[in-house]
C-alpha positions as CSV (number, residue, x, y, z in Angstrom):
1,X,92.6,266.4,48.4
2,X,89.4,268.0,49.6
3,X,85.8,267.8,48.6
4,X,83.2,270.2,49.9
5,X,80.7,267.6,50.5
6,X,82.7,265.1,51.7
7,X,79.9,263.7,53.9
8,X,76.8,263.6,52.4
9,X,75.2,261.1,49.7
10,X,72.2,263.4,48.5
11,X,73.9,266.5,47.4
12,X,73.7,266.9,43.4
13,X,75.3,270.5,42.7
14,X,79.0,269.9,43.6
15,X,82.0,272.9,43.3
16,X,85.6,271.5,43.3
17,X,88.4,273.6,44.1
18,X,91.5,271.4,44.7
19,X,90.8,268.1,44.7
20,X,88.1,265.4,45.2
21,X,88.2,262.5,47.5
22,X,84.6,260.8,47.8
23,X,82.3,262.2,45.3
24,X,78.3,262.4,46.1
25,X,76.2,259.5,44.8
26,X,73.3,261.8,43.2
27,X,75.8,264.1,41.5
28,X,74.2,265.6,38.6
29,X,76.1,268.8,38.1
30,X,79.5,269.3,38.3
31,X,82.0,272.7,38.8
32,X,85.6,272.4,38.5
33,X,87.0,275.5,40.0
34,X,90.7,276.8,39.5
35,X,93.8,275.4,41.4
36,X,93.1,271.4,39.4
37,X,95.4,271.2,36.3
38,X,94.5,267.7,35.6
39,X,91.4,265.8,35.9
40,X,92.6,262.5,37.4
41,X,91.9,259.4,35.8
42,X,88.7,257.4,36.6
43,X,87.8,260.6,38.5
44,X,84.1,260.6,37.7
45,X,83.8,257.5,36.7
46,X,80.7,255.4,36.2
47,X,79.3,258.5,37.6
48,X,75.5,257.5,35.9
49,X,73.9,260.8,37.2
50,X,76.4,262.8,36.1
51,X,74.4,265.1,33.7
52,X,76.6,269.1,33.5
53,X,80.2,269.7,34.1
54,X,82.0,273.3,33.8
55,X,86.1,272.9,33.7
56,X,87.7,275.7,34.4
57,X,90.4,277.6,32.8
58,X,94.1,276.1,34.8
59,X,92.8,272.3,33.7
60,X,94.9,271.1,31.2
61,X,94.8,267.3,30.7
62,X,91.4,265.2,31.3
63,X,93.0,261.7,32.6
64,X,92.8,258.2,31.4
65,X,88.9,257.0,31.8
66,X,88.3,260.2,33.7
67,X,84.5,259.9,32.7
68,X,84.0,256.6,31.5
69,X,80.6,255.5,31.6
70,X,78.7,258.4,32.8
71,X,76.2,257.4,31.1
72,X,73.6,260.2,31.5
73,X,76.5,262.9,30.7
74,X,74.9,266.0,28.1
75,X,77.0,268.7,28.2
76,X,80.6,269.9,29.1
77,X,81.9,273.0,29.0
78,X,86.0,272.9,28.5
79,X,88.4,274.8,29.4
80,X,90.0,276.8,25.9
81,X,93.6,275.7,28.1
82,X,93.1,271.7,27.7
83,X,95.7,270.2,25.7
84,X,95.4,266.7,26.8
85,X,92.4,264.2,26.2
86,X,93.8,260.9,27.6
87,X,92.9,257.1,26.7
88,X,89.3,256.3,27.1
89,X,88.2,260.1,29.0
90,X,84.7,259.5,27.6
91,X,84.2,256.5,26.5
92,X,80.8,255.3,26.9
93,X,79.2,258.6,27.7
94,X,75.8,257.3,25.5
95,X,73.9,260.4,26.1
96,X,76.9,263.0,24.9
97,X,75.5,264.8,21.7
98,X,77.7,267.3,20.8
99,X,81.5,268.3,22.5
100,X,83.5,271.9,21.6
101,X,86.9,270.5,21.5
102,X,89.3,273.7,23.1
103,X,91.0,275.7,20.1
104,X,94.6,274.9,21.4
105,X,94.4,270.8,21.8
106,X,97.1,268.4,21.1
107,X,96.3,265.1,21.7
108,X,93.2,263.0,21.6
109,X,94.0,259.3,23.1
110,X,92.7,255.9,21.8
111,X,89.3,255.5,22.3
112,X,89.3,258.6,23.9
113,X,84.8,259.1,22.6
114,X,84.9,255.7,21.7
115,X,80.8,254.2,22.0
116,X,79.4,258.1,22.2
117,X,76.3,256.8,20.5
118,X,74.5,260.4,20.4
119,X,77.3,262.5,19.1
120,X,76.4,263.9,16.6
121,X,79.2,266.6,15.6
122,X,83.1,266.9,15.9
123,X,85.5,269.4,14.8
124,X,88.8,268.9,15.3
125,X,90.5,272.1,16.0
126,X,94.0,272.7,13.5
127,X,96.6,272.5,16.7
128,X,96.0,268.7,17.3
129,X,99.6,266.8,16.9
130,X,98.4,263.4,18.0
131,X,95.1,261.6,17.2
132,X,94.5,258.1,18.7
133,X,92.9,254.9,17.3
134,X,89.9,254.6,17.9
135,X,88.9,257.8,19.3
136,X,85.4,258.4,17.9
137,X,84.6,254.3,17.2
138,X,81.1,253.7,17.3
139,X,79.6,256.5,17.4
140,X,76.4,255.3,16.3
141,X,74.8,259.4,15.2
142,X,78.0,260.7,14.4
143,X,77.4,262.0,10.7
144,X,79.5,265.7,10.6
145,X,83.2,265.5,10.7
146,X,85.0,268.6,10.2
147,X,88.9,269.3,10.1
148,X,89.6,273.0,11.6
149,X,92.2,274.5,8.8
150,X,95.4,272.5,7.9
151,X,96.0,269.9,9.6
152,X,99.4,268.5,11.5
153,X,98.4,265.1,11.8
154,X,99.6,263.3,9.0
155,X,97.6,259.9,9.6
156,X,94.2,259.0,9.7
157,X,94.5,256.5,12.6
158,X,93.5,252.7,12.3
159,X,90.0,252.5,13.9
160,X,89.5,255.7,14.5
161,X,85.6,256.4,13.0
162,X,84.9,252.5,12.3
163,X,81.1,251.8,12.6
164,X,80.1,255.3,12.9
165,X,76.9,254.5,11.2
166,X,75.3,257.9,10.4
167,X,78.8,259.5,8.5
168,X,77.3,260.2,5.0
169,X,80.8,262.2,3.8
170,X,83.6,263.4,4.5
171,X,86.5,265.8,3.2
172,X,90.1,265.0,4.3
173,X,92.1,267.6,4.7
174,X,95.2,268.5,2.7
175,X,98.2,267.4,4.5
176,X,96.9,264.1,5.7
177,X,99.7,260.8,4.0
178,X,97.6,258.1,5.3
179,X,94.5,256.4,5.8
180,X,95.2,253.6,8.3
181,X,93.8,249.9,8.0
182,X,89.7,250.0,8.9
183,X,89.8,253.8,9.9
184,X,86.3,254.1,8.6
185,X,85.1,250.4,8.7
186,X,81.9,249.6,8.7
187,X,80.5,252.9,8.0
188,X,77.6,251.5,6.3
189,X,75.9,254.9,5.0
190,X,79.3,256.6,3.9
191,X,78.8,257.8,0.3
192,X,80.9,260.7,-0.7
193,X,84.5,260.9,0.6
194,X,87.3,263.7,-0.5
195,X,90.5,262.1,-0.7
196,X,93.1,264.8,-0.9
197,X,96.6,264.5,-3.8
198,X,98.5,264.5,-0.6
199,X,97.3,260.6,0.5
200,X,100.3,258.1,-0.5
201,X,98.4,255.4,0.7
202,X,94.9,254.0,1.5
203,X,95.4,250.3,3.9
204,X,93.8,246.8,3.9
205,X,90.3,247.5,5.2
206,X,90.5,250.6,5.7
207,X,86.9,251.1,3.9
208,X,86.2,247.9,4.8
209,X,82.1,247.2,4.4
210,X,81.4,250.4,3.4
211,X,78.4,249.6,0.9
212,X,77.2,252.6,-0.1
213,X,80.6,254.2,-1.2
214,X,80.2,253.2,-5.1
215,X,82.7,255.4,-6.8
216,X,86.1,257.3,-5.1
217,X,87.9,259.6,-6.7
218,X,92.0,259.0,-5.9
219,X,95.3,260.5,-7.1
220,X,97.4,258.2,-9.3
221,X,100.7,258.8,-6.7
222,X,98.3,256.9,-4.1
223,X,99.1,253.6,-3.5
224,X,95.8,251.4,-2.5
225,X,96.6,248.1,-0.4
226,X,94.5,244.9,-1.2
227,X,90.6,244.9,0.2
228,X,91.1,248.8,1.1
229,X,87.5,249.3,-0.2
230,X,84.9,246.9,-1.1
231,X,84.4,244.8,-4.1
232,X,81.5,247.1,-5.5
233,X,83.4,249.9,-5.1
234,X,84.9,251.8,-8.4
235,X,88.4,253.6,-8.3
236,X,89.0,256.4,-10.4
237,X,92.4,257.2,-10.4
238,X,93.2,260.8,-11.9
């Protein structure tokens, strides 16, 4: 492992080639340079100054918690090689606003953007295979979700936008079977949702105190488990 600043506490531009063994305190801005396929886990975290990072194109997989709680973290530039978000990479990054998820990405971990209270915008590129619970979880300002062409997932994982108070709508793609128990619970504005024909079945909770969703439009094949929706909530079947 080697860090170019190895021994100094004041330096805030840092340019990683292979490797990072003690990492500046006042690090603001962030270059990973090629020879790293894998961001380690925990590697920047509770980095709270930690404002830019650049990934460059041999990463591959961001690690497990590899940037949780970097608080003050606005922008990253990925890599278009990544194919690997792990468990937690960003959780609690408050100040994240928006994210370009690589083109070729296949897996997004649980809670992988869970708490990302400022992001605002995801698309999820058509290539991703695996999509964790609870990946974008209370993400207070997160109000545009957008599916990139078909998609291979077929599930709509169980936590996976709950209390993401600013979602208004959303269209699910074709291709998607099921909406998993309280995948968009609590999402207290969501009015307008597109449920595709190819949905067999809706679970318990899944729009669980959603208040504002007064009418859904579903697909008679669809099976819809008890307390799926709420109480004031009509179901047109067609």
């Amino acid at each position: 492992m080697f860090s170019l600043f190895k021994n100094t506490e004041k330096r805030t531009d840092v340019h990683i080639w292979d490797g990072l063994s003690i990492l500046p305190n006042d690090v603001k801005n962030v270059v990973v340079k090629g020879g790293i396929f894998k961001i380690k886990s925990f590697a920047f975290a509770n980095c709270h100054k930690l404002t830019n990072i650049i990934i460059s194109e041999d990463v591959a997989i961001i690690g497990t918690k590899a940037f949780e709680n970097c608080i003050n973290l606005k922008n990253i530039i990925f890599s278009d090689n990544i194919i690997k978000i792990s468990s937690g990479a960003f959780i609690n990054c408050k100040s994240l606003t928006s994210i370009r998820l690589p083109p070729g990405l296949e897996s997004i971990g649980p809670n992988s953007f869970f708490g990302c209270e400022s992001l605002e915008e995801i698309i999820l590129p058509s290539t991703l295979l695996y999509l964790g619970l609870g990946a974008f979880a209370r993400c207070d300002s997160l109000c545009d979700i957008k599916f990139w062409g078909s998609s291979q997932i077929n599930t709509i994982p169980r936590l996976i936008f709950s209390k993401c108070k600013g979602l208004i709508s959303i269209n699910i793609p074709y291709g998607i079977c099921i909406i998993d128990s309280e995948a968009f619970s609590g999402c207290i504005h969501l009015m307008n949702i597109k449920i595709p024909q190819s949905i067999n079945i809706i679970k318990k909770d899944a729009f669980y105190n959603c208040k504002k969703l007064s009418e859904v439009i579903v697909y008679k094949n669809t099976i819809i488990e008890k307390g799926a929706f709420c109480k004031t909530t009509k179901i047109v079947r067609i």
